[in-house]
C-alpha atoms as an extended CHARMM CRD file, in Angstrom:
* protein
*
       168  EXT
         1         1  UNK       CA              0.6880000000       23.3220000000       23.0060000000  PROA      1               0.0000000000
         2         2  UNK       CA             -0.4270000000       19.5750000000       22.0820000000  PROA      2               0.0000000000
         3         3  UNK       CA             -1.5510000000       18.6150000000       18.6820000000  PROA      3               0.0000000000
         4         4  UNK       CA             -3.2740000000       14.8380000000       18.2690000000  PROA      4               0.0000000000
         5         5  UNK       CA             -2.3770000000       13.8280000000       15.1160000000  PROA      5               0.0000000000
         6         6  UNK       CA             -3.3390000000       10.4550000000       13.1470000000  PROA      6               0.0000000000
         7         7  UNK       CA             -2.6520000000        9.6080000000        9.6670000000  PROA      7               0.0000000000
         8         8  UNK       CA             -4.7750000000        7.3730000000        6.5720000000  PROA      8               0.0000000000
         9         9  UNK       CA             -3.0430000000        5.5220000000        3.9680000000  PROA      9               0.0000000000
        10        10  UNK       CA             -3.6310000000        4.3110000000        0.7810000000  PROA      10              0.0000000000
        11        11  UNK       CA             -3.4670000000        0.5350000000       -0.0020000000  PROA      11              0.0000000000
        12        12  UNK       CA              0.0020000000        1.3280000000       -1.0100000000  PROA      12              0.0000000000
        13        13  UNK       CA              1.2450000000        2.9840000000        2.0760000000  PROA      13              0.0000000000
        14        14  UNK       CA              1.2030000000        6.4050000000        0.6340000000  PROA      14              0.0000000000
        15        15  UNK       CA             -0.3870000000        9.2730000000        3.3280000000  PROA      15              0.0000000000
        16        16  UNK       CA             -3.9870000000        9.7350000000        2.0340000000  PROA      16              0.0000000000
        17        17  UNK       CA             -4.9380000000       11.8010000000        5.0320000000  PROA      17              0.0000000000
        18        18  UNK       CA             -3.1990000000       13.5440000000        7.8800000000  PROA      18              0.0000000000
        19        19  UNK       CA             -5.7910000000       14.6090000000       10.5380000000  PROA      19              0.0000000000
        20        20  UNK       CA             -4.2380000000       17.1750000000       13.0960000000  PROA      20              0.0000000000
        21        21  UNK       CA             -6.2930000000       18.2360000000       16.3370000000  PROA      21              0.0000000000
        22        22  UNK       CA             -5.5910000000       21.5950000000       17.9270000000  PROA      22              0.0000000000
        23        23  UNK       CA             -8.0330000000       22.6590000000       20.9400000000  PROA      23              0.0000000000
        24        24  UNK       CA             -6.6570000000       26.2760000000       19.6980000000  PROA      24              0.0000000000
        25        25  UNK       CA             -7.4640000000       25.8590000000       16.3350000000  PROA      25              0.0000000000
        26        26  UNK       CA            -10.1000000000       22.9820000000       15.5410000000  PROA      26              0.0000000000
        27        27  UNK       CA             -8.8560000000       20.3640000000       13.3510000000  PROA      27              0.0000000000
        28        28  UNK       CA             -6.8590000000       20.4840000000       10.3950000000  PROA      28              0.0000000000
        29        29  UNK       CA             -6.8440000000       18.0630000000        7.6600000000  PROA      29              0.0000000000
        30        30  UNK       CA             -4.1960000000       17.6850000000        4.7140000000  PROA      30              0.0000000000
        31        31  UNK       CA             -5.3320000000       15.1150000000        1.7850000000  PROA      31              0.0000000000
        32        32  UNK       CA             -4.2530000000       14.2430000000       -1.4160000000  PROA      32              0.0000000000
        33        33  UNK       CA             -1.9910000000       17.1000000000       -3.3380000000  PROA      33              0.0000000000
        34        34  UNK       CA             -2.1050000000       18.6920000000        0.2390000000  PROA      34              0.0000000000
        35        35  UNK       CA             -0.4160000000       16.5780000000        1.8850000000  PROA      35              0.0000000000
        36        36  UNK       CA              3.3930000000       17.8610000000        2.2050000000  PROA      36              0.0000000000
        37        37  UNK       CA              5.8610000000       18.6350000000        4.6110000000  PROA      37              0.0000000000
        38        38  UNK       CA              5.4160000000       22.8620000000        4.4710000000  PROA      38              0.0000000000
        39        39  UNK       CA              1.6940000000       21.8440000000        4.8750000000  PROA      39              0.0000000000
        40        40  UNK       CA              2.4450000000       19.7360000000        8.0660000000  PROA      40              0.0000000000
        41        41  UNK       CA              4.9900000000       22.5080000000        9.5380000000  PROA      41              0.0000000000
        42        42  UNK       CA              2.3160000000       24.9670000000        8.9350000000  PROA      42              0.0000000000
        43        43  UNK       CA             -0.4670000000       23.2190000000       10.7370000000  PROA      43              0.0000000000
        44        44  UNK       CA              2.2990000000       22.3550000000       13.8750000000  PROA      44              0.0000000000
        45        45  UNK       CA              3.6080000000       25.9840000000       14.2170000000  PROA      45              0.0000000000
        46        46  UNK       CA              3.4660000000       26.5720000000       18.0220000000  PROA      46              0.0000000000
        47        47  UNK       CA              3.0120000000       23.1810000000       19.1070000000  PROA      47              0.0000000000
        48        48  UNK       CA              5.4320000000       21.4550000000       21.1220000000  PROA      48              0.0000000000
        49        49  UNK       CA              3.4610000000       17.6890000000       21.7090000000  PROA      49              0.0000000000
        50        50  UNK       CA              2.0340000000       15.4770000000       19.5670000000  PROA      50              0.0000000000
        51        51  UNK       CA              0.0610000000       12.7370000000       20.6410000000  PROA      51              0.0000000000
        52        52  UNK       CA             -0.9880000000        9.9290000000       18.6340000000  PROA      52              0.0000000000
        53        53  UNK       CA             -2.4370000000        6.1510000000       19.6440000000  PROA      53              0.0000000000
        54        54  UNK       CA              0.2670000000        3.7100000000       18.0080000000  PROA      54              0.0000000000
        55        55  UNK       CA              2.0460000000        6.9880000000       16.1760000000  PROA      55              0.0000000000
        56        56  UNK       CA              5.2970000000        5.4650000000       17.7640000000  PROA      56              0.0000000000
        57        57  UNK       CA              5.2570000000        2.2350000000       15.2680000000  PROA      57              0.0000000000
        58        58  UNK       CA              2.6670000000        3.5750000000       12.3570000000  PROA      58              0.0000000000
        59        59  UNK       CA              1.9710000000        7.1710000000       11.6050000000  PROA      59              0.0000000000
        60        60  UNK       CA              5.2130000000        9.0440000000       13.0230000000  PROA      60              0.0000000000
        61        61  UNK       CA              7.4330000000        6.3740000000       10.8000000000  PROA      61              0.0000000000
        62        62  UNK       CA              4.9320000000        6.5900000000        7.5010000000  PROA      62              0.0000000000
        63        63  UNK       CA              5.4290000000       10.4090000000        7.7610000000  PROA      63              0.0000000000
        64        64  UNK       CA              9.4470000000       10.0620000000        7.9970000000  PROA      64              0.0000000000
        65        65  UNK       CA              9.5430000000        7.8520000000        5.0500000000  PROA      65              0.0000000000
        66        66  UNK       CA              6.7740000000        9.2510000000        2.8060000000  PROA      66              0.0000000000
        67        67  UNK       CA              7.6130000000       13.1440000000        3.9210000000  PROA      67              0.0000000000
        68        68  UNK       CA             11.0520000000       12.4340000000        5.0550000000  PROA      68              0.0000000000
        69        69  UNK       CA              9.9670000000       14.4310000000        8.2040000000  PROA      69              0.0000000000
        70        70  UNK       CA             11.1690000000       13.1410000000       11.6080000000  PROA      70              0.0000000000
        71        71  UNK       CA              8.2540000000       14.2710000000       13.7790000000  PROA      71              0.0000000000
        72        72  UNK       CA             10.0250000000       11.9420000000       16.8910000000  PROA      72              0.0000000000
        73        73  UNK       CA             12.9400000000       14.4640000000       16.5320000000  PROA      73              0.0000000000
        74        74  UNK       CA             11.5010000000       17.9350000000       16.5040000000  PROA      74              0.0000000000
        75        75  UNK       CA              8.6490000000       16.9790000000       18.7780000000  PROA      75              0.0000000000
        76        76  UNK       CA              7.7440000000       15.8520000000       22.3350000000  PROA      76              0.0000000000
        77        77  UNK       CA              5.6270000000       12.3410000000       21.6160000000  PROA      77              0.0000000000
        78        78  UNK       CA              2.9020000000       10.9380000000       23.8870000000  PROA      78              0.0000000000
        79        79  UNK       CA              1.8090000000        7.4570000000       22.2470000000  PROA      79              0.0000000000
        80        80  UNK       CA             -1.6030000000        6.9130000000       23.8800000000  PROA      80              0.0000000000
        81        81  UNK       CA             -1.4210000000        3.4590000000       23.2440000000  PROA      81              0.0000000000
        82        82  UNK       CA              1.5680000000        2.7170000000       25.5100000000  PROA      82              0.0000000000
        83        83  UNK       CA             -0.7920000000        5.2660000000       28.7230000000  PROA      83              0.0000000000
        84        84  UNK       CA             -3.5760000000        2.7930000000       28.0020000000  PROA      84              0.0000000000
        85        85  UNK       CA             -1.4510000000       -0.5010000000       27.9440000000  PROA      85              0.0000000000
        86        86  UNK       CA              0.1540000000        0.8040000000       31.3370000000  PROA      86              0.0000000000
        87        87  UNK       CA             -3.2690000000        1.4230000000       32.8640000000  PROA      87              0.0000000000
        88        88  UNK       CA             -4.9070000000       -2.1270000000       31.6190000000  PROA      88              0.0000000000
        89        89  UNK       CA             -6.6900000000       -0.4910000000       29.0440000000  PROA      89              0.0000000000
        90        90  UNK       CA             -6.1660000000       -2.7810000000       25.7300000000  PROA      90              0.0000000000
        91        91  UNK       CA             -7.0960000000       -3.3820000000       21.9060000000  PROA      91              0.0000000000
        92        92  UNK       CA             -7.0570000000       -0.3590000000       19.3330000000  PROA      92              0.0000000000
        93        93  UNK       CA             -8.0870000000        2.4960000000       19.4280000000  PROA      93              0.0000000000
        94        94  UNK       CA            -12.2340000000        1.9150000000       18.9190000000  PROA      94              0.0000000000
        95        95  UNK       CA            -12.2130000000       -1.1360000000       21.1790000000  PROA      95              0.0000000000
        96        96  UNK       CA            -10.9770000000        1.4040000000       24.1740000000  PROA      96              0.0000000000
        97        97  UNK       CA            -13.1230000000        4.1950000000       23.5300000000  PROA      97              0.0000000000
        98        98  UNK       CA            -15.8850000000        1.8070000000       23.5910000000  PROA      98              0.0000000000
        99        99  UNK       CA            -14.6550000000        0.3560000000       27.4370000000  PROA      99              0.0000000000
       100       100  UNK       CA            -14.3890000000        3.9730000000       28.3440000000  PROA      100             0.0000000000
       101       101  UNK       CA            -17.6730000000        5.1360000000       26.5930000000  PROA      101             0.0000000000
       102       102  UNK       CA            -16.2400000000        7.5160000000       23.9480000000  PROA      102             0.0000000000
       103       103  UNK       CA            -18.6360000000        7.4050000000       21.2190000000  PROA      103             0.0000000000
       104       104  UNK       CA            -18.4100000000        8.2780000000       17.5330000000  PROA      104             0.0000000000
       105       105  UNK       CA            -20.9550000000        8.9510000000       14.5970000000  PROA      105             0.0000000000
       106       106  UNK       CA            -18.3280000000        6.1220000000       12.3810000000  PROA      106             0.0000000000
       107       107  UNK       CA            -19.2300000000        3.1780000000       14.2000000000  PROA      107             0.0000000000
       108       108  UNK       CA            -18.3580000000        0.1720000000       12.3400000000  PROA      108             0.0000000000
       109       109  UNK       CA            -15.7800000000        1.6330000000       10.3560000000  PROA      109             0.0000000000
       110       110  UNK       CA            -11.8240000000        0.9990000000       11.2850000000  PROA      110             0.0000000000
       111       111  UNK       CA             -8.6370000000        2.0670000000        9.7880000000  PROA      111             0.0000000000
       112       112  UNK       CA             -8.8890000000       -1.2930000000        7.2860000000  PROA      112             0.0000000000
       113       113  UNK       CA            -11.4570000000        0.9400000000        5.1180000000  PROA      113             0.0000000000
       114       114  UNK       CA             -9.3950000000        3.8150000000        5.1300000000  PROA      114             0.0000000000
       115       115  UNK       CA             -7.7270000000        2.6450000000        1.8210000000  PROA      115             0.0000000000
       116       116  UNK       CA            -10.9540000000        1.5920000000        0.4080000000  PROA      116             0.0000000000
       117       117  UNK       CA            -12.7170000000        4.5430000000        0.6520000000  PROA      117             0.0000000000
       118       118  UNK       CA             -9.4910000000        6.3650000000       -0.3420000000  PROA      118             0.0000000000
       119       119  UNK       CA             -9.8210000000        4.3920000000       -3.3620000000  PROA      119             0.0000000000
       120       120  UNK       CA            -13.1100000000        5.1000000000       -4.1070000000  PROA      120             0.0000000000
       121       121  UNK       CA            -12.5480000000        8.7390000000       -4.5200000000  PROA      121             0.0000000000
       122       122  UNK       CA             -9.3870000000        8.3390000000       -5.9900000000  PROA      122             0.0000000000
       123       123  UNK       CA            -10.7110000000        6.2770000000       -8.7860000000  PROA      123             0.0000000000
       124       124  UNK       CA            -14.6100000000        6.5650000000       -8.8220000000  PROA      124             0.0000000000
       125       125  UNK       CA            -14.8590000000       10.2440000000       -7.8670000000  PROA      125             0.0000000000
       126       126  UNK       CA            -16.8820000000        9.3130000000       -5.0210000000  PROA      126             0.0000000000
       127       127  UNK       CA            -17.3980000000       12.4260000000       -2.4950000000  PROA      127             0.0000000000
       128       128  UNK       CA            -19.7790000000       10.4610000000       -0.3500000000  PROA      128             0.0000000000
       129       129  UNK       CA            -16.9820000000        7.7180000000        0.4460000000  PROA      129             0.0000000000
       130       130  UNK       CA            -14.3250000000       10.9670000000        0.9270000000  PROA      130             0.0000000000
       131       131  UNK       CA            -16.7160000000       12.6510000000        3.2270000000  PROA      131             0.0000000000
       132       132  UNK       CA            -16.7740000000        9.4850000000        5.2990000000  PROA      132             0.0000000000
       133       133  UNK       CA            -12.8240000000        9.3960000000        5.8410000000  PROA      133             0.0000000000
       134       134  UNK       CA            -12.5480000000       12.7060000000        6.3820000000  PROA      134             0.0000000000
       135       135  UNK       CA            -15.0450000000       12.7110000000        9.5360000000  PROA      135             0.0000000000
       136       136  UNK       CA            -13.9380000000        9.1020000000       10.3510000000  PROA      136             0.0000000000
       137       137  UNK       CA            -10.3990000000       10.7390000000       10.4010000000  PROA      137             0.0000000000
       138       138  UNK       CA            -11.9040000000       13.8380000000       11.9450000000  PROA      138             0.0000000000
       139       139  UNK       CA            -13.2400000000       11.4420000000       14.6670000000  PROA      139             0.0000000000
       140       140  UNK       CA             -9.9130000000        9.7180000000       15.6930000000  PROA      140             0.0000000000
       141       141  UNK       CA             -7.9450000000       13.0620000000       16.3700000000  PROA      141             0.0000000000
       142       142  UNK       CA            -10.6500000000       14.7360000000       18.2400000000  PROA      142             0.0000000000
       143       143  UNK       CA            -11.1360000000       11.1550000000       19.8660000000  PROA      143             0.0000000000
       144       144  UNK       CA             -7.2710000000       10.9950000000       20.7630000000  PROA      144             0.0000000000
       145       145  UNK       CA             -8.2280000000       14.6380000000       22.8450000000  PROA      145             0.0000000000
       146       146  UNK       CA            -10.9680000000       13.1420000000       24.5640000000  PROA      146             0.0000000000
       147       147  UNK       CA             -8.5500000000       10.1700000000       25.7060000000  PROA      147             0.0000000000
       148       148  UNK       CA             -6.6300000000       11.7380000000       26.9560000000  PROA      148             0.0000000000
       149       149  UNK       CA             -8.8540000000       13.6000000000       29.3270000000  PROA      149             0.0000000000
       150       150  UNK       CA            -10.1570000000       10.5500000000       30.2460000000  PROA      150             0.0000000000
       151       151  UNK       CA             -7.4030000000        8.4960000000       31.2060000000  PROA      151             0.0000000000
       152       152  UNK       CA             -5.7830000000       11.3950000000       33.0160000000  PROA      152             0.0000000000
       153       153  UNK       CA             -8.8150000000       11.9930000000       35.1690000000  PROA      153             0.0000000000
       154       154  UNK       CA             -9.0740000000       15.4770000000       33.4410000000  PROA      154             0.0000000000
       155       155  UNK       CA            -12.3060000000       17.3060000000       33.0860000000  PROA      155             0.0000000000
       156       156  UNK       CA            -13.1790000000       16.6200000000       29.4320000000  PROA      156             0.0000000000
       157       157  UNK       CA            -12.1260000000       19.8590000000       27.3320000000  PROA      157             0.0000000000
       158       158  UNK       CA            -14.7470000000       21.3780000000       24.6710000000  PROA      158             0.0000000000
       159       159  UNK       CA            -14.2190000000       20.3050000000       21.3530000000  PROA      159             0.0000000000
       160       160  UNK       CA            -13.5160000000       23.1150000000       18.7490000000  PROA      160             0.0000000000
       161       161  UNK       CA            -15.1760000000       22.4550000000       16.2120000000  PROA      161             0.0000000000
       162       162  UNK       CA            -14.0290000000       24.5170000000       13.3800000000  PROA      162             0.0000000000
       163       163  UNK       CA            -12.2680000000       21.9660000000       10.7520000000  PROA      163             0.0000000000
       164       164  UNK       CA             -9.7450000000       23.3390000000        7.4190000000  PROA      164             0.0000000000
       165       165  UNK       CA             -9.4000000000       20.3770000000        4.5370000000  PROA      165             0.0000000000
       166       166  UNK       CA             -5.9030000000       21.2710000000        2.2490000000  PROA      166             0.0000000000
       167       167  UNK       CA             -6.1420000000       19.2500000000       -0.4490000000  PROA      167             0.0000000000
       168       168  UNK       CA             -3.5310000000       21.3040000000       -2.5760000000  PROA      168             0.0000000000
């Protein structure tokens, strides 16, 4: 079973967000008090792949040092940005859905105002700026899915669309 995973940060590097994809299961996303390592075993049980885009140098390290759990160990690891680089495709994330013409309803927003909008539920209370992260997040792991499928040739799976927020 694959998971995609992707993580958010504040502007101090702690995990605000960790988005996890299952085609079983929907998506599951752990924020703020939720985030933890039971909560991250809990939402891998039965998988046996996780797949990120840049995971290998960004969220697979934050999540050893912040939740000192070493995903790289327990897990099998496909980093989409390393398929893409070997097939021509380059630039983040956004920029190679974009060549590939995988759309998303966050257009214009990047993982550079992850921390701010972090912040501005954090410290403003502001549910409208959380809402936005979580579906932004929501986005990149379902996203990751559809990459895959793409690159690979693969007919596009359906997207489950059921979606669990821990935040405790």
């Amino acid at each position: 079973m694959r998971a995609y995973l992707d993580i958010e940060t504040t502007y101090k590097q702690a995990i605000s967000i960790i988005g996890i994809y299952r085609p079983d299961v929907g998506t599951v996303q752990l924020m703020g008090g939720g985030v933890s390592d039971i909560n991250l075993y809990r939402a891998l049980e039965g998988v046996s792949t996780l797949v990120t885009f840049n995971g290998t140098c960004f969220d697979l390290p934050v999540i050893r040092k912040r939740l000192l759990s070493d995903l790289k160990s327990e897990y099998e690891h496909c980093d989409l940005m390393y398929v893409c680089r070997r097939r021509g495709l380059r630039g983040g994330l956004k920029k190679i859905e974009e060549q590939l013409g995988i759309g998303r309803d966050t257009a214009g927003i990047s993982g550079w105002d992850a921390p701010r909008l972090w912040h501005r539920y954090e410290y403003y209370n502001d549910h409208a700026a959380l809402d936005t992260l979580l579906h932004y997040n929501r986005e990149d792991v379902v996203n990751l899915a559809l990459l895959e499928a793409v690159i690979a040739g693969t007919p596009v799976p359906p997207v489950a669309s059921l979606t669990h927020v821990l935040d405790h």
